[in-house]
N, C-alpha and C positions, 0 to 999 in steps of 0.2 A: 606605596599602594594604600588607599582608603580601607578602612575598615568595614567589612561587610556584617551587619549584624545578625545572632544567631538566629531569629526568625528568619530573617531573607533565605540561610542556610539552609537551616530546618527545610522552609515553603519548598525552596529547589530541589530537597534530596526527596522528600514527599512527593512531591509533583511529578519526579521521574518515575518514582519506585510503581506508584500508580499506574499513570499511562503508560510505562512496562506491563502490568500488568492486564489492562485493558486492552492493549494490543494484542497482548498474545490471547487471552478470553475472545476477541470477535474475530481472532484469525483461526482460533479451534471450533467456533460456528459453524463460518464457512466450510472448513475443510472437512466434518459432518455431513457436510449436506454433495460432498461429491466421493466418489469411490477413489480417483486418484490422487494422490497424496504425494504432494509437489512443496519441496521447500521453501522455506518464508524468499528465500531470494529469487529461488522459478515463480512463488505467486506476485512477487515485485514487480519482477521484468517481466511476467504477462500485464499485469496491469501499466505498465508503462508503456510496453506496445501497442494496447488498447485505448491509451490516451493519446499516443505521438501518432498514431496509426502507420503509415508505410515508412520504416526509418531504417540505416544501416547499422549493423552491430556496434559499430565505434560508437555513433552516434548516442544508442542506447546506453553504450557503456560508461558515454560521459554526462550523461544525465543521470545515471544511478551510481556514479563516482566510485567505478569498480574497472579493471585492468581491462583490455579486449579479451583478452585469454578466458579470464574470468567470464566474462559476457557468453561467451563463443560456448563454454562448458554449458553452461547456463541453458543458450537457446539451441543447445542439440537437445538436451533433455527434453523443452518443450516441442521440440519438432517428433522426437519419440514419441509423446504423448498425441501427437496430431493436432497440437494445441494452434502451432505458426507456420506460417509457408514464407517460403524463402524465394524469391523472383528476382529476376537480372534487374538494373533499374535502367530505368530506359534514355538517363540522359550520361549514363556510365557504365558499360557493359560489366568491366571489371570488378564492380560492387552489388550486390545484391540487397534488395529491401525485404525486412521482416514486417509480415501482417498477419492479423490473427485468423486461423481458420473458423468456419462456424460453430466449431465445438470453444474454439478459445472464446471467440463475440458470448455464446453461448455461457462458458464458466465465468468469465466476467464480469457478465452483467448480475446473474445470478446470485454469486456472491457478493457482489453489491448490494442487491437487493435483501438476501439471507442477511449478510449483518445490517440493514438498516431495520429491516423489521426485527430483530433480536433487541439490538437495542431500544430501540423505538418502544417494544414490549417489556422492557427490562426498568427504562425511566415509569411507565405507566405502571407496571406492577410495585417495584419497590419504593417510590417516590411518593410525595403527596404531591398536591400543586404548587403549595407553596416554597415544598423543597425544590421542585423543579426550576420554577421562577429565579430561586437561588443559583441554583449552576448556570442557567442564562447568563444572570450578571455576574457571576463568575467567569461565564468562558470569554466578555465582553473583555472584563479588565486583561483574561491573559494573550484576547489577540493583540496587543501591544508585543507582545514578547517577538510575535512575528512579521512583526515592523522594522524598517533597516534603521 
């Protein structure tokens, strides 16, 4: 195996330990800004319903790379909250699609919007310009990382 050198190291454990933390900072935002208090994996699988929009639970399951079982606990919890509604689908009786109710469309969007204006206010307030410019071409170089 090629030798990885200690910066690249360094970059990688930094660069997680970070956006570990900036994840969990704009996902305690959001969850401020609503009374129900839904775990990071119920705010996933809403937000992936709200992206796939009418999908079946497997479906879900395998785009969030979690068991059905898993899924299935998952999206009772959001059906308890009133968050998804569950409908026969109509080219398979036997499977049912998951969509979000207007309270989910609702928290979705919401907290999209809660953390884009947080952060959005977070670069303006703590940042200069020219710092910001910097993270620009920072996050340029690291969309490679999300290249195949």
């Amino acid at each position: 195996m090629e030798h990885i050198s200690d910066s690249a190291v360094r970059t990688a454990r930094d660069l997680r330990v970070v956006f570990s933390r900036l994840r969990r900072r704009i996902r305690e935002v959001a969850r401020d800004e609503d009374s129900r208090v839904l775990t990071p994996s119920q705010e996933s699988a809403l937000t992936l319903v709200g992206k796939h929009g009418a999908a079946t639970a497997s479906a879900l399951a395998a785009a969030e790379g979690v068991r059905p079982q898993s899924m299935a606990t998952t999206l009772a919890a959001l059906d308890r909250h009133g968050l998804i509604r569950r409908a026969p689908d109509p080219d398979d009786g036997r499977r049912q699609l998951v969509t979000l109710t207007e309270a989910g469309r609702a928290r979705v969007e919401g907290n999209r919007q809660v953390r884009e204006e947080w952060l959005a206010r977070a670069f303006q307030d703590r940042y200069t310009e020219a710092e910001r410019k910097t993270v620009l071409e920072a996050l340029a170089l690291l969309e490679r990382l999300s290249q195949p």
